[in-house]
N, C-alpha and C positions, 0 to 999 in steps of 0.2 A: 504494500500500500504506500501510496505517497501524497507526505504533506508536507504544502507548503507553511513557513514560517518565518512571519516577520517579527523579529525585533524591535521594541522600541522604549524609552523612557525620555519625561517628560520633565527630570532633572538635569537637562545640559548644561553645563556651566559657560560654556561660550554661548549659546545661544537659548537660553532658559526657554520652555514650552516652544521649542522649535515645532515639532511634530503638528501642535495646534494653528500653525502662524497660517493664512490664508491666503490661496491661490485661487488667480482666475474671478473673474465677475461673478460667478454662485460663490468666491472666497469658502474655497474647498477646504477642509484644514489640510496641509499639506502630508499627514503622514497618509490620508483616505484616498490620496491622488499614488500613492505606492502600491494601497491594497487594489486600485481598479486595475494597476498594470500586472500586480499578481493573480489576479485574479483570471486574465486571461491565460494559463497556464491551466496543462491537463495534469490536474490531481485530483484526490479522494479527499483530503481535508486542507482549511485555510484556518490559520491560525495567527493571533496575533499574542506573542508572548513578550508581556513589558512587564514591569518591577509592582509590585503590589501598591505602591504608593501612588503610578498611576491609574492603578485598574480602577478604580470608580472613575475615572473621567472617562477615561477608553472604553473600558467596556461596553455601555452604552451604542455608542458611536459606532463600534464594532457588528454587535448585534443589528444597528437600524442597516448596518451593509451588507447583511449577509456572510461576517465572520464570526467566528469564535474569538474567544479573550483567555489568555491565562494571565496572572500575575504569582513572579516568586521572588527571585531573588534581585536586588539591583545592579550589584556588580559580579555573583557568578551566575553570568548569561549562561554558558552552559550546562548549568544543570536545570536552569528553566526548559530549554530545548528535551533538555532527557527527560522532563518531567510531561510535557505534550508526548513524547514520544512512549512512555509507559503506558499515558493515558487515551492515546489514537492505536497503541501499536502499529507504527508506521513504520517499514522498513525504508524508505528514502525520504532524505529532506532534503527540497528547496529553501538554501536560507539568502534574505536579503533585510537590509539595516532601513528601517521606515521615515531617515533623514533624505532616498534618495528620492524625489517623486519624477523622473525620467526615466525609468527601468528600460532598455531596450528588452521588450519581453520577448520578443523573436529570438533574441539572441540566449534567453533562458531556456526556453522550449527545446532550443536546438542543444543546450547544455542538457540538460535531461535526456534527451535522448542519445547522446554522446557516451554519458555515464551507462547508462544501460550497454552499451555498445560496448563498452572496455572495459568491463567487468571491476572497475578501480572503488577505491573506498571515499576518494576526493575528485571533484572536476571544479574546473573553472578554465572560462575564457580569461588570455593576460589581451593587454593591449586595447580593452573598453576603455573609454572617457570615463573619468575616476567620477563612483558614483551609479556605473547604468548595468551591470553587472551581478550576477548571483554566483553563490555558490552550490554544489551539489553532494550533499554527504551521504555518505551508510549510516543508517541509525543505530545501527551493529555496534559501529567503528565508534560511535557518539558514546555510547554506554558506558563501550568501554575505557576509553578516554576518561571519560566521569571520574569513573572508580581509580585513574592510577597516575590524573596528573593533579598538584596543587599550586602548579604555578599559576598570577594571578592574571597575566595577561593572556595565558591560554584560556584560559576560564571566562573571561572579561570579552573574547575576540573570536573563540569557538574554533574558528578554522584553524588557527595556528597548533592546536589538541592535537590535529591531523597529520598537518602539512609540514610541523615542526617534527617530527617520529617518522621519517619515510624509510627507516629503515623496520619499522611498523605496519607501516600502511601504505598503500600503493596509491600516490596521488598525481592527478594528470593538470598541468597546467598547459594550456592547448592554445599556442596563438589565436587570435580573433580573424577570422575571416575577413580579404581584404576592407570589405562593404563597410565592417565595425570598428575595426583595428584605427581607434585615433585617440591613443593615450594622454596626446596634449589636450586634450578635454577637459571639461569637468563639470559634472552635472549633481554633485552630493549639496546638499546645505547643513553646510558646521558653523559658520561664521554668518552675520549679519551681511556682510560683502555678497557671500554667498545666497543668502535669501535675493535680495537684492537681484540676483542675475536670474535666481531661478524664476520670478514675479516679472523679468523683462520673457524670458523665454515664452513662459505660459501666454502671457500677453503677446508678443509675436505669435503663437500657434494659433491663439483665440481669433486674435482679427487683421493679424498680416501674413497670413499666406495670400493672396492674393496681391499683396505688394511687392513681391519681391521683384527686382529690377529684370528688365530683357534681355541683359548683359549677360545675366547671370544663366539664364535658361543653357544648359549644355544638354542634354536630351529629351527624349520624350515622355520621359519619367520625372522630371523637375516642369519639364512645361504642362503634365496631369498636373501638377501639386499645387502651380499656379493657378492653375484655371477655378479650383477648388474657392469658396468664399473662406473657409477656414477650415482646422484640422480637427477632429475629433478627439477628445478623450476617453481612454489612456493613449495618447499619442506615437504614431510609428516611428520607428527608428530614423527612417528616411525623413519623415516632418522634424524631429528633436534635430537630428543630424543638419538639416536647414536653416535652423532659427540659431546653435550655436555657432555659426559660418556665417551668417546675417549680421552687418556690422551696427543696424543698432541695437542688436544684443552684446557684441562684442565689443563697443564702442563709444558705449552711453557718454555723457554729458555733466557734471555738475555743474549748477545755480549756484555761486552766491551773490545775492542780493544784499545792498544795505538795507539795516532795517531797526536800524538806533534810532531814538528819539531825535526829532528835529529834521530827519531826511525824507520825511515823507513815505507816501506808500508806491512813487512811483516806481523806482527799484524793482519792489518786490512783484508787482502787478506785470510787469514784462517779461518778469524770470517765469511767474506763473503759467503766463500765456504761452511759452515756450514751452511749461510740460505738460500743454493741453495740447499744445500741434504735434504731439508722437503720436496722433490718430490718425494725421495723414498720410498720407500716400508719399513714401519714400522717405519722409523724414528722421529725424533722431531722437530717442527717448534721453527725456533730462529730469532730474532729480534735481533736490533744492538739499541746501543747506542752511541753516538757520542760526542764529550768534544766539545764546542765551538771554543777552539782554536785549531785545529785542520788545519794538514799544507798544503801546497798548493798541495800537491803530494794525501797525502788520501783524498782532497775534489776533486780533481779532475778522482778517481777514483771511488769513491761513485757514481759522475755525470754516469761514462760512466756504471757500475752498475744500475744505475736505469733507462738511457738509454736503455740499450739492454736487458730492462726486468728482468734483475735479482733478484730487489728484490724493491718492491714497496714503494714509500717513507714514508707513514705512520708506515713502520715498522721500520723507521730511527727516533729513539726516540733525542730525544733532550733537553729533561727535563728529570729528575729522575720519574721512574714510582712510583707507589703507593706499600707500604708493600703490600706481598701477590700478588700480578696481575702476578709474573714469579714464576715458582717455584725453578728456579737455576738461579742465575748469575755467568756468564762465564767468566774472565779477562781472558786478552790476553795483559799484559802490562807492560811487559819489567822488572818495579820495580814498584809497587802497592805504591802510595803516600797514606802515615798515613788517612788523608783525607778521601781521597775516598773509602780505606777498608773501615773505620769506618761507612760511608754512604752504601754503599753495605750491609757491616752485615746484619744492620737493615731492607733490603727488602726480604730479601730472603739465602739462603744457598749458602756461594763462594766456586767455583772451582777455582781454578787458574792455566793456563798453564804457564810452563817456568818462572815462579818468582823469578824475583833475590832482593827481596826487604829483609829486615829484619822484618816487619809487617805480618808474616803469619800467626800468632794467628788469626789473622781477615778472612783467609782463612780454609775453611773447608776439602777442599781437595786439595791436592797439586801432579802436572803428570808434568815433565818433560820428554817431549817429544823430543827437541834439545838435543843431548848429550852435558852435562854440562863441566866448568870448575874444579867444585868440587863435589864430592858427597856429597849431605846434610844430617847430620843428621838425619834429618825427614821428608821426604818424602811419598806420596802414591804409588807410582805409576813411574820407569821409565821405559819410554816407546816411548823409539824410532822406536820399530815398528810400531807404529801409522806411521809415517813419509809417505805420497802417493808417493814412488819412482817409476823409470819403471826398466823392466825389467832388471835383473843383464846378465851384456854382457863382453865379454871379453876383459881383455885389452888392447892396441892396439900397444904396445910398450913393445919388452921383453928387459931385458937387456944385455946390452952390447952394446945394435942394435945400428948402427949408420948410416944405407945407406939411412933408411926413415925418414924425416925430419917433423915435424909439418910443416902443409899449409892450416890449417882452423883454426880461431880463434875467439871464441865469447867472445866479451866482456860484462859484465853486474852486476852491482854495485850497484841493489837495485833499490827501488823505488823513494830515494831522492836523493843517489848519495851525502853525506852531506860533506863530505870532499872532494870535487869535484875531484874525482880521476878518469873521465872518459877523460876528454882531454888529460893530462899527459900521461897516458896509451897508448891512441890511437896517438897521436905525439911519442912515444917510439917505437911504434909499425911500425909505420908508417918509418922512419929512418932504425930501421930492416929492412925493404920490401926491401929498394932499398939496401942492403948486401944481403938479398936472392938475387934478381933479377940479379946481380953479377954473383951468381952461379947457373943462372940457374933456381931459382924456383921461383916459383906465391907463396906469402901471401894475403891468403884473409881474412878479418877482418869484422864482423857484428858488431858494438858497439848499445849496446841500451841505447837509452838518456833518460835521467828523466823528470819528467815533467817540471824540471825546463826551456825545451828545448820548446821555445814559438812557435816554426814552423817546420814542418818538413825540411830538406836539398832539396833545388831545384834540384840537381843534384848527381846524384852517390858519384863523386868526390871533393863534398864541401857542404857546411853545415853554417847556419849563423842563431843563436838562442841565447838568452839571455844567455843561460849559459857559452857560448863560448864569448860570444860579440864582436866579427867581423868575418868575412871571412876564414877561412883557406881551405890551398886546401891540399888534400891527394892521395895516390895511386888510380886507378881504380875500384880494386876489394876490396876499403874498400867501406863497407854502414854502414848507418845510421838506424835505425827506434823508435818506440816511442816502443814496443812489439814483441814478437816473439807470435803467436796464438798456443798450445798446445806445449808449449816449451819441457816440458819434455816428449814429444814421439820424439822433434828431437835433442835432445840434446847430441845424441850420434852421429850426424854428424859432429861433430864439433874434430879436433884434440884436440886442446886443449881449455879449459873454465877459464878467469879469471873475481873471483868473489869475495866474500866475505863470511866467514861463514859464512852458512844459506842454506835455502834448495836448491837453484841453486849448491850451492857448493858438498851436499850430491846426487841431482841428476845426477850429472858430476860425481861423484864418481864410484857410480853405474853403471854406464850405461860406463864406460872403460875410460871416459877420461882422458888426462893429464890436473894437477889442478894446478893453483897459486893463492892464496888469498891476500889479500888486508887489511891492518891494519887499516880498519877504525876507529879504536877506540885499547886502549890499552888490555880490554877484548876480543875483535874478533881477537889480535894475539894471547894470551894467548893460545885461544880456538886453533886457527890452527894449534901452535907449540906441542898444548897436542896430538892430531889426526894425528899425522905426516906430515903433508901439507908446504909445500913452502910459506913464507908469505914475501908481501914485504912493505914496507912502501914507505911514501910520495917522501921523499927522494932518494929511493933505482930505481924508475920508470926512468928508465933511458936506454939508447940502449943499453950499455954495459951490464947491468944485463940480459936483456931479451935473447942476441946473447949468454953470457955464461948458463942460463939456456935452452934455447933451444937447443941450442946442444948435449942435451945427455935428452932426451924424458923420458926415466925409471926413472930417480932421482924427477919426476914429478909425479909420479902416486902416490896415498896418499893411500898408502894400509892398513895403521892402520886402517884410517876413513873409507874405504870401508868393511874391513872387519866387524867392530863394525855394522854398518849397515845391511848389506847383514847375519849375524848370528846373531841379537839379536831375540829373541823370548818372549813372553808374559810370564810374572811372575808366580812364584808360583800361584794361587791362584784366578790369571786372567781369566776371562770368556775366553776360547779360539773362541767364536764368535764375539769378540772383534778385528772384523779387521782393521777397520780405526776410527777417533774421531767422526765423528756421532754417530756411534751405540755404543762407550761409555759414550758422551754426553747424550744419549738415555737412556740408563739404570740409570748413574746420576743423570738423571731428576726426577727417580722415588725415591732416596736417602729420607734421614729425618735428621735431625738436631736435636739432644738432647740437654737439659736442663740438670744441676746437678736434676740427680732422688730424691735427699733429698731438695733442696731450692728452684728446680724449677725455674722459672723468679722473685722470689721474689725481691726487689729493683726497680723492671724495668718495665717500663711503655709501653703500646701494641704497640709503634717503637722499642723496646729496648732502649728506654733513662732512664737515673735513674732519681730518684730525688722523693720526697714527692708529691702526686696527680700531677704527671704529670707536676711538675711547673720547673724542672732543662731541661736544654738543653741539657747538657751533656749526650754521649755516653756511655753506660759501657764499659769497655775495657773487649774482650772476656777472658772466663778463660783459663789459658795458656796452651799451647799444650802438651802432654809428649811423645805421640807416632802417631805412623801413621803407617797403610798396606794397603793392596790393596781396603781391605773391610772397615774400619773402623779409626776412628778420636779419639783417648783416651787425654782426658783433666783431669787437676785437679781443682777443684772449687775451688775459691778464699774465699769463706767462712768458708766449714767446711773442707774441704780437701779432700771430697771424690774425688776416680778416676773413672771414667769414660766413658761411650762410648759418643761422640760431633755428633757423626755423622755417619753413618752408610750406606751403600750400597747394604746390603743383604734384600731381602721381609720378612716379618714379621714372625718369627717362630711358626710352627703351632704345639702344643705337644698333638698331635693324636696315637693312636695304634701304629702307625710305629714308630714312635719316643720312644718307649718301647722296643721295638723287632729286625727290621732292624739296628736301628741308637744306638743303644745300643749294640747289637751285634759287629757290625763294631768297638765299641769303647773297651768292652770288652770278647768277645769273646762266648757271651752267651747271651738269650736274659733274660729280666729282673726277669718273670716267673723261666728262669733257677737258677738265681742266688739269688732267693728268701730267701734260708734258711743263705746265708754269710748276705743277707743287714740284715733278721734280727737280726744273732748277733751280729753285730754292734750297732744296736738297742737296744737290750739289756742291751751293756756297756751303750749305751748311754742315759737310764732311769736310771740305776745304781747313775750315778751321777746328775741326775734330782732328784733323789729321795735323795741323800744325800744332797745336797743343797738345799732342801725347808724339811730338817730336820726330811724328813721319815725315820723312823729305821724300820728292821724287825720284831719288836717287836708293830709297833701299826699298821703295811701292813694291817691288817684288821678291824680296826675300822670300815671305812669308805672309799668308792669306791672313788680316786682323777678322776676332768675330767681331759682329753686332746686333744685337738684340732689338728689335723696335716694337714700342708697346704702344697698341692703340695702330697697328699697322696699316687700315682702311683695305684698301684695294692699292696700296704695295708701291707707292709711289716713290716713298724715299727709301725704302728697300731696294728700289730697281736703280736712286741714283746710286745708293752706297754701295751693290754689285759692280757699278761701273767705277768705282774708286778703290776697286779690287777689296772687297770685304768679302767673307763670305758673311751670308746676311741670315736673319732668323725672324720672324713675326710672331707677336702676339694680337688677337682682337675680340671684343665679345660679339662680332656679327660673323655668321657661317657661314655668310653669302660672301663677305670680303675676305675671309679665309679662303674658301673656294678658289676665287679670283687667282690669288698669290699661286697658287698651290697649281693651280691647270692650267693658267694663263700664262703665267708669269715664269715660273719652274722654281720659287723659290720654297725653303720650310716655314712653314708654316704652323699656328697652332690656333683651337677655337678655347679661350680663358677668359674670364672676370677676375683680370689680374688683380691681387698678388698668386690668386691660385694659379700658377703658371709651370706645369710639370718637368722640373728636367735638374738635371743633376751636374750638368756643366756648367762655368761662366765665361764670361763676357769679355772681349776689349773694350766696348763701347757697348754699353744703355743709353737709349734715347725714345722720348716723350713731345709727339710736336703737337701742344694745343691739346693734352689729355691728363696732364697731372690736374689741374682744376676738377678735375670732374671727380675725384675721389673724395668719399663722406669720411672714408677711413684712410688719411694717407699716410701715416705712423705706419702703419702695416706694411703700406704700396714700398713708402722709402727705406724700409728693413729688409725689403724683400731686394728690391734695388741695390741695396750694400752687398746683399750677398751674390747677388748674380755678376755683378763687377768687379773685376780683379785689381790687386793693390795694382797703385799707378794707372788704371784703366777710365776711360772718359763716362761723365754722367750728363748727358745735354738735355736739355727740355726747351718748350717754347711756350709763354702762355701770356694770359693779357696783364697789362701791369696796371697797378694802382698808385702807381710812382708817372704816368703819365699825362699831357697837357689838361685829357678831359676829366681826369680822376683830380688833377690839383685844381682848376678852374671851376669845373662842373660836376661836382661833387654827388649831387642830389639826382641829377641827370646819367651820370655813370653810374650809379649801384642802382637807377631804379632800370639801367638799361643793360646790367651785366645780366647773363643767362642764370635761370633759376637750376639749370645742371651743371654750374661753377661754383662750388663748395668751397675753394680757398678763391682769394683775392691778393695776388703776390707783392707786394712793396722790395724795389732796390735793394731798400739799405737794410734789409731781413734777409735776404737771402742767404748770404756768407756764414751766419751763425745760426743761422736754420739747419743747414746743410752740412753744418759741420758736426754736429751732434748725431750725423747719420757716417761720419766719414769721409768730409768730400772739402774740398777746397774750391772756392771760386776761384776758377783761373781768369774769366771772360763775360760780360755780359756786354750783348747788344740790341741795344735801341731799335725796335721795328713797329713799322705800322704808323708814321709819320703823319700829321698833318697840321701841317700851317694854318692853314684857313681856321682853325678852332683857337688859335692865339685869341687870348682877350684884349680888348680896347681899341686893339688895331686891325683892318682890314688885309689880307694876306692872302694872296694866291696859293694855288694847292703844291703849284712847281715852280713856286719862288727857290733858286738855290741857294742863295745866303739863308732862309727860314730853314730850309730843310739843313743848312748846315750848322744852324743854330740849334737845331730841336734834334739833330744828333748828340750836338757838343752836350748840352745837357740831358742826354735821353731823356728826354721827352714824348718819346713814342709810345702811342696806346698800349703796345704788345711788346714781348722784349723777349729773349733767348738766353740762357744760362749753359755757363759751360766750366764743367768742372771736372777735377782728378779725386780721383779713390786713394788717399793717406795710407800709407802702410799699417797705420795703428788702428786703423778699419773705425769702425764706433766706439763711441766711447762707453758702452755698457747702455744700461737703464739711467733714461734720461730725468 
């Protein structure tokens, strides 16, 4: 007979009532989502055996499924099992641990039958995603066990009873069949991290199968799964195996929002919005994190968020998660405290929206989305069309007009209202009405109160809440409420909107209304006086200001700020399917964080703390920023000075056929083939003085055949000139097609490598790199690899773009936003010689290439003026530049 048996107790210490924690929209408890996948398994009895302490929880719950329940012992689980098994008399058992709710149960089944098959006392598949997995025992083999071990982790872990005594018992650990075999997985929940991914999984099964991209479809068995609206529970292996390879399960997001007193609630309202759009189609699941202190307004909106379902409270982190568990965090925080950069760094890659802080080295990518007070230096990204305004509508007030009068007015001041500027307003306003009413007209008034507002207004016409603290009565057609529900579709009901900069104020813009802002703070006038807007302060809320600005409607419209709004467009450079912050959050998620290519994380310990084995607490302070574009993060390392890419936006560049042909073309006008016989006289010059700096004269060219290596070969150009300067010559390259070339066309060696992986046991006379050391994320490795393929006294030549020339000193901003997102270093002159010397290598020669006058500053310059061009030699000044060096006898100097 055979039963199945799950384990479970309800005492975890890492993850206390894990078993109960709920999945899925019916919020299943997660240990019932185990029993439905054991449950598909062909046995006689199902059993759930947990610690006595749980079994009145369990029990129950068990029973309403159609299980059985034992409770024994807590920590000797195995003789809870011997004790189902006395009491089923079961000769085999299925056992699996009720933390994992992804069982691949195909994959059980087929263990069960495996077991029968090999007559063994143990089976198990190795190489499942840790977590999806059973085991298969003799109840024999159990018993006996029982009775003759008392160690405690066999007792505590069951299988080991078995597995550990194989000179006992005959046990099969049987690879996973290709389809299952993906050990880098992980589908168990032990840790809160862990809940977390299993609640994204379930959630991708529930309502993103159908999302998954076209990209992805590779058969006709992924494109059945898509076409599905969702996956059923207990979910197949093939659906589990989807959603963990699905990057917004692999790739989540964290929120933090500010959300201190005095910041308002807008922060928090945008990070929200964000983990309400992981129900779209393609986008990326985001979680929030919340500061403890955190004020009365954003916890009271958190409540009615998790209330009205919006976003379930386990994703409401409360502790700092684990390095690694997000693959982006998001601030949203006003001014980013030293602090909490420093802690962010270290889990993951920051984005940061609207940062007014000075700490943005600790920021990887920086988008200013509110239009600023200053333009920053260095920036990623501004992008106020992100902004989700409504439609752009006409203004409602030309000028001059004076017969129509404002007679709708919304007030709304945020979500804390921190300089209490909603009663003064509406008392100002209020005094107005009855000088309208005078003449004739109705002022009607909606004010929306903050939370600080403890009750709603019993009546139209009065109103009595903390923030006010006693009674006052007001006109008829003034109200009260705590929200307006989809405010910016009505917002252009409204004659006039007084707000505060911020997006009430931008959507009032748009949508025609007349605007007055409110100086909450000395930066929110700045901002209003920059955008052309009415602003008035504390002092200024008075009936008088209000009756002389209302009287003349037009001098109200803030047509600066509408226009900046209503015409900005996505950048240079910007994905134009970049239409609101999800779907750039989206593509961000997929980002990478670089390391200095030459030092790597050397100092720093796997949080990023420095310090000798781990023992110093300190943070490294990131290396400091020097540039920013839309795609890319350029830093300079604090050690050796190289520059940089920190961080990067674009997919991984793939240097295939096209990227010879197409992408070459587009750059010079010919494909690479075409322009074969110019690269190789280039070539040429450029063994010319390989061979004069390792002391070949024409007079000993034929002793003896020099080697040379070329990495990054293409289709063998300067391979075919270094054959004709009697080399014998050798190629490396990561495209097949360009290997091919050499190898059939050409007749030279050849090899297909993503060097430094480069196979061969010989070395060099001469290594050489034209226009390909750039492109390495890891060049510590590339140039170690380099010392050893080159023989003492042997040439190291490279060619790459320099950061020491005209457009890089003149055009700073212009040169890094216009260097390639697959050039990882940025070389400087006067770095190179002590760069390269901690690999071995001595600068013999560097020369100035890629020349142009016509970029001098101040002065107007031909491009083949020869005094420029002999001047922008003398000082290399050339875009691009060549290095040429010898291999020291005393090789490297060790670990750098």
């Amino acid at each position: 007979m055979t039963a199945v048996i799950v384990q479970c107790r309800l005492a975890s210490t890492r993850l206390p009532e894990k078993a109960l924690l709920p999945l899925g929209t019916a919020e299943r408890p997660l240990f019932l989502c185990t029993l439905d996948a054991m449950k598909k398994l062909e046995a006689d009895e199902y059993w759930l055996a947990c610690d006595t302490a749980s079994y009145d929880v369990l029990a129950p719950l068990c029973e309403q499924n159609g299980w059985n329940c034992f409770g024994g012992s807590e920590n000797d689980v195995l003789s809870r099992f011997c004790a189902v098994i006395e009491k089923t008399g079961a000769s085999v058992v299925l056992r699996a641990t009720a933390d994992n709710p992804f069982l691949f149960y195909e994959a059980a089944q087929v263990s069960l039958d495996e077991y029968k098959k090999r007559n063994c006392d143990y089976f198990t598949f190795s190489g499942l995603p840790h977590g999806s997995g059973v085991e298969v025992l003799s109840a024999r083999a159990l018993l006996q066990a029982n009775s003759r071990t008392q160690d405690a982790f066999e007792r505590e872990h069951v299988g080991p009873a078995l597995y550990n005594h194989k000179d006992v018992y005959t046990c099969v650990f049987e690879p996973a069949p290709a389809q299952w075999h993906r050990p880098d997985l992980r589908t168990t929940v032990d840790t809160p991290a862990d809940y977390r991914r299993a609640e994204r999984i379930y959630r991708f099964l529930e309502n993103a199968g159908v999302e998954s991209e076209k990209d992805t479809v590779q058969d006709k068995a992924a494109a059945d799964f898509q076409s599905r609206s969702s996956a059923v529970p207990p979910f197949a292996f093939s659906d589990i195996l989807r959603a963990l390879e699905d990057k917004r399960v692999t790739s989540p997001v964290l929120a933090v929002p500010s959300v201190v007193e005095g910041h308002g609630t807008g922060h928090l309202r945008r990070c929200l919005s964000l983990c309400r759009s992981d129900s779209a189609q393609n986008s990326v699941y985001v979680d929030l994190f919340i500061d403890e202190k955190a004020s009365a307004a954003a916890k009271a909106l958190l409540d009615e968020a998790v209330t009205n379902r919006q976003i379930r409270p386990s994703r409401i982190l409360k502790k700092v998660p684990e390095a690694g568990e997000y693959a982006l965090i998001l601030t949203d925080s006003f001014r980013l405290e030293k602090k909490r950069g420093e802690r962010l760094f270290t889990l993951a890659p920051v984005v940061a929206f609207d940062e007014g802080s000075r700490n943005t080295d600790w920021c990887d990518y920086l988008i200013d989305i509110i239009p600023p007070l200053k333009g920053k230096k260095s920036l990623n990204l501004n992008a106020p069309f992100l902004i989700p305004l409504p439609q752009k509508r006409s203004v409602r007030f030309a000028s001059g007009q004076t017969t129509h009068k404002i007679q709708s007015v919304l007030v709304c001041i945020g979500g804390e209202d921190p300089e209490s500027l909603t009663l003064p307003v509406v008392k100002a306003l209020a005094d107005y009405a009855l000088l309208c009413q005078k003449n004739g007209i109705e002022l009607k008034v909606c004010a929306l109160l903050p939370p600080q507002a403890q009750q709603k207004p019993n009546s139209p016409d009065s109103f009595q809440n903390g923030l006010f603290g006693k009674q006052n009565s007001f006109p008829a057609l003034f109200s009260f409420c705590t929200s307006v529900p989809n405010l910016s579709s009505k917002i252009h009901e409204y004659d006039l909107v007084i707000t505060h900069y911020g997006f009430t104020a931008f959507e009032a813009a748009v949508s025609g209304c007349t605007l007055i802002l409110l100086a909450t703070s000395p930066l929110h006038k700045k901002l209003a006086q920059k955008y052309g807007c009415i602003c008035l302060s504390k002092k200024d809320l008075k009936v008088s200001a209000f009756a002389r600005l209302l009287a003349e409607p037009a001098l109200l419209i803030p047509h600066t700020l509408r226009e900046l709004l209503t015409m900005s467009t996505p950048e240079a450079g910007t994905d134009a399917c970049e239409k609101n912050i999800a779907s750039l959050v989206k593509d961000l998620s997929s980002a990478k964080r670089y390391s200095c290519p030459l030092c790597g994380k050397r100092g720093k310990n796997a949080d990023g703390k420095c310090g000798e084995n781990g023992r110093s607490s300190t943070v490294c302070p990131p290396d400091k920023v020097i540039a920013r574009d839309t795609v890319k993060t350029i830093r300079r390392c604090k050690k050796c000075g190289m520059l940089y890419i920190g961080f990067l936006r674009n997919a991984e560049k793939k240097y295939e056929a096209s990227y010879f042909f197409e992408e070459y073309k587009k750059q010079y006008g010919k494909t690479y083939l075409e322009d074969f016989e110019s690269i190789k006289k280039q070539g040429l010059r450029r063994m010319a003085l390989i061979n004069k700096i390792a002391g070949k004269t024409a007079a000993n060219k034929g002793a003896h055949k020099k080697s040379l290596l070329d990495i990054g070969c293409a289709y063998g150009a300067f391979l075919s000139a270094a054959a004709d300067s009697h080399c014998e010559v050798f190629g490396t390259d990561i495209c097949s097609d360009a290997v091919s070339y050499v190898q059939n066309n050409l007749g030279f060696q050849a090899q297909t490598s993503a060097f430094p992986d480069f196979n061969t046991e010989r070395t060099f006379d001469a290594v050489t790199m034209w226009f390909v050391i750039e492109h390495f994320a890891n060049l510590d490795a590339v140039l170690r690899k380099v010392s050893e393929l080159t023989k003492p006294g042997g040439i190291f030549a490279f060619s790459t773009p320099s950061a020491s020339g005209i457009s890089a000193r003149f055009s700073k901003k212009s040169f890094f936003r216009q260097s390639p997102a697959d050039h990882f270093t940025l070389w400087e002159l006067k770095r190179c010689a002590p760069i390269l010397k901690k690999y071995g290598f001595k600068v013999c020669k560097i020369v100035s290439t890629g020349h142009h006058p016509e970029r001098f500053p101040f002065i107007k310059i031909d491009a083949h003026n020869r005094f420029a061009l002999f001047l922008s030699k003398l000082f290399l000044s050339g875009d691009t530049c060549e290095v040429y060096c010898k291999k020291t006898d005393t090789g490297m100097r060790g670990n750098k």
